[in-house]
C-alpha positions in Angstrom: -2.6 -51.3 -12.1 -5.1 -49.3 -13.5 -6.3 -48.0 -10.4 -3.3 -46.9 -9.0 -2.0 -44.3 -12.5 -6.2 -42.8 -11.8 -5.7 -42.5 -8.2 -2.3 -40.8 -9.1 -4.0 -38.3 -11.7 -6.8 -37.3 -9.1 -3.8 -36.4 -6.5 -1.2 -34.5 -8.9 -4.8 -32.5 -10.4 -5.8 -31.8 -6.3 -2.6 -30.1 -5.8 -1.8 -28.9 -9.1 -5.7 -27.2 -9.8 -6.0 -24.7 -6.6 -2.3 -23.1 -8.0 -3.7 -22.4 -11.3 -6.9 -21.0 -10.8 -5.3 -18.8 -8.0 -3.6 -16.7 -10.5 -7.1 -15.9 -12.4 -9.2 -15.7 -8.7 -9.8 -12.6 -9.1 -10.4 -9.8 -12.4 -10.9 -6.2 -11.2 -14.6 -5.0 -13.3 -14.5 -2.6 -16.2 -15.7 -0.2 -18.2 -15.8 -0.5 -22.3 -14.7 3.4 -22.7 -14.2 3.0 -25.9 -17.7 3.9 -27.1 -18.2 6.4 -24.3 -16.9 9.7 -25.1 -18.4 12.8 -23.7 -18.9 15.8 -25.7 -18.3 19.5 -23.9 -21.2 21.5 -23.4 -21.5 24.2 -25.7 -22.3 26.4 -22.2 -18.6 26.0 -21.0 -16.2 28.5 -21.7 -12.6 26.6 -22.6 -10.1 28.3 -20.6 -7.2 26.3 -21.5 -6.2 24.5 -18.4 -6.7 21.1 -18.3 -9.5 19.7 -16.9 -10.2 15.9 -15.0 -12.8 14.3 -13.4 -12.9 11.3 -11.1 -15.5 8.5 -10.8 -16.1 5.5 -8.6 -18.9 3.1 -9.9 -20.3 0.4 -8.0 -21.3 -1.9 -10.5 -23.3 -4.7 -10.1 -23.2 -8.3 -10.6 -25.3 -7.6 -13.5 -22.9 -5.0 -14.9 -25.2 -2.3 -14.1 -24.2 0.9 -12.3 -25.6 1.0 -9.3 -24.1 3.6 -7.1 -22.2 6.8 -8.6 -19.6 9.0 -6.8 -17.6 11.9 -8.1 -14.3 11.4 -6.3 -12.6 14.4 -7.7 -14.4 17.1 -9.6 -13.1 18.8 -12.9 -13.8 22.6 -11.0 -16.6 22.5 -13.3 -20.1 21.2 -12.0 -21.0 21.2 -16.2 -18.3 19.2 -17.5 -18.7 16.5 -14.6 -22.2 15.8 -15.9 -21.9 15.7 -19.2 -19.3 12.7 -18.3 -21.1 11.1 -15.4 -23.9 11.1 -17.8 -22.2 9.3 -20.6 -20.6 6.8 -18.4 -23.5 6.2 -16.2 -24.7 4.2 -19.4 -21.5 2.6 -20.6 -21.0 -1.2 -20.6 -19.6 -2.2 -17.0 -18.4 -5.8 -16.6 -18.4 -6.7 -12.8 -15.7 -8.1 -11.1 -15.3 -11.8 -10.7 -13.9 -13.9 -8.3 -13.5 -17.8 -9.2 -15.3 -17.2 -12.2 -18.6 -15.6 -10.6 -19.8 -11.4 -10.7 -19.6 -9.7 -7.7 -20.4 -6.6 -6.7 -17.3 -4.2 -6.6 -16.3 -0.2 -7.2 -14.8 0.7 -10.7 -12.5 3.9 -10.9 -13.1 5.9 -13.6 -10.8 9.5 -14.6 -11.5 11.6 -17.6 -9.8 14.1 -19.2 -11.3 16.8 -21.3 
């Protein structure tokens, strides 16, 4: 008897595991912003219009940014640095699938 309730476990947990873990498969990376924050270089002239710039990161397994792309600039070559720089060295966490880092592209916009 005892055989037969483990042989039934070991089935219900084959078919009941792959639905589960399906709905956690995959988490998009990110970026901790929260200790990130550019500051406006002194140099740039406020004008009053808002201003947003547009990242992609390719982070890592690691975390680390290893690729940077401006996808849309701020109209002003200054205050894209100054936040590239700052989030060039911010905490990334990759992406994961099934639990492991992969390498992916995190989107980034700022505001000034």
């Amino acid at each position: 008897m005892q055989l037969i309730k483990s042989s039934v476990f070991v089935c219900c947990l084959a078919i009941f595991t792959p639905l589960a873990s399906a709905q956690s498969a995959i988490v998009k990376g990110y970026a901790d912003i929260d200790h990130c924050v550019p500051v406006r270089p002194d140099s740039v002239v406020e004008d009053g219009k808002p201003k947003a710039v547009s990242f992609a990161f390719l982070i890592g397994e690691d975390g680390k940014v290893q690729k940077t792309k401006v996808t849309k600039s701020s109209g002003n070559k200054q205050l894209d640095e100054a936040a590239l720089v700052v989030f060039e060295n911010c905490k990334f966490y990759p992406s994961l699938a099934y639990g492991q880092p992969q390498i992916s592209w995190v989107m980034l916009t700022y505001r000034w």
